[in-house]
C-alpha positions in Angstrom: 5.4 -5.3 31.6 1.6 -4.7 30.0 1.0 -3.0 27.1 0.6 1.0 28.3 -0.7 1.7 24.6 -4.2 1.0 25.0 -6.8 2.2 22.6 -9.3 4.4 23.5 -11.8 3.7 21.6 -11.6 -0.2 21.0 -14.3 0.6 17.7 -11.1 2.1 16.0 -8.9 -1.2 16.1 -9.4 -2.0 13.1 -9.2 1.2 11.2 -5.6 1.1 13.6 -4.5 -2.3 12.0 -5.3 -1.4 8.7 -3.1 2.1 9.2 -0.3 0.0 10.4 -0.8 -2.4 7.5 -0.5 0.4 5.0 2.5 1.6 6.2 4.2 -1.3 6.6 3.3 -2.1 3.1 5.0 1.3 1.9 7.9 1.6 4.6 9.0 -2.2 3.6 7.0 -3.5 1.3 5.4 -6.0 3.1 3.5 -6.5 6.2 4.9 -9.5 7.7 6.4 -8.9 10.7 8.9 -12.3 10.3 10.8 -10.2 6.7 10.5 -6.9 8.8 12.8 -8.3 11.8 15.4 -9.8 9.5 15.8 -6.6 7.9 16.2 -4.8 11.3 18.3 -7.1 12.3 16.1 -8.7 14.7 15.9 -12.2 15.7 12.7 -13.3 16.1 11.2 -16.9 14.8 7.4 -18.3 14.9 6.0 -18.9 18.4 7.2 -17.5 21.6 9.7 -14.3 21.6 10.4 -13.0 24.9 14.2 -13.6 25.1 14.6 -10.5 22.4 16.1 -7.4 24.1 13.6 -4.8 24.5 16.1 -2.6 22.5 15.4 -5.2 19.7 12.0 -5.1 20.1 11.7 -1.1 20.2 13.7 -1.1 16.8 10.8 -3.1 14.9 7.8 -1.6 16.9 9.0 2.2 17.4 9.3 2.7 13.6 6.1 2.0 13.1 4.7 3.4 15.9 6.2 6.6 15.4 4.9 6.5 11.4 1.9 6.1 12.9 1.6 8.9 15.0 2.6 10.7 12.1 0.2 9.8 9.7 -2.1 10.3 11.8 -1.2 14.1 12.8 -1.1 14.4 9.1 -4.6 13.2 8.7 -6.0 15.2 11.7 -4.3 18.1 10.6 -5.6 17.8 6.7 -9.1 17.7 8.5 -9.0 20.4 10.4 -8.1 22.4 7.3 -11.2 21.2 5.3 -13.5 21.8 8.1 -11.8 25.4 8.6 -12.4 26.0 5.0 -16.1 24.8 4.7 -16.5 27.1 7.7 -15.9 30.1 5.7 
């Protein structure tokens, strides 16, 4: 199955990666995705990974997702406030 997640605005990739980056980095403490999987318990190894169970793929990619989508609620919502306050 594709990807259903595409970005809207392709410009904003890479201000997406480096989100992703950062909370990686202060979820686990790293970024690699290779030390992330061994602590979910997810076997994964260099090269080709399509025999993991979607279920053990959702556990590594839907954390971060879902911090995502939270931080960036949190941002939009912290920017509304300023603009509703220069408004004033």
């Amino acid at each position: 199955m594709g990807r259903r997640n595409k970005i809207l605005v392709p410009e904003a990739r890479e201000g997406l990666d480096q989100l992703k980056e950062n909370l990686l980095n202060e979820r686990y403490g790293t970024n690699d995705k290779y030390e992330i999987a061994q602590e979910q318990n997810v076997p994964i190894s260099e090269g080709y990974n399509g025999e993991i169970k979607a279920k053990d793929a959702g556990r590594m990619g839907g954390a971060i997702g879902g911090s995502m989508v939270r931080e960036l609620v949190k941002m939009a919502e912290q920017q509304l406030g300023q603009s509703k306050e220069q408004h004033k």
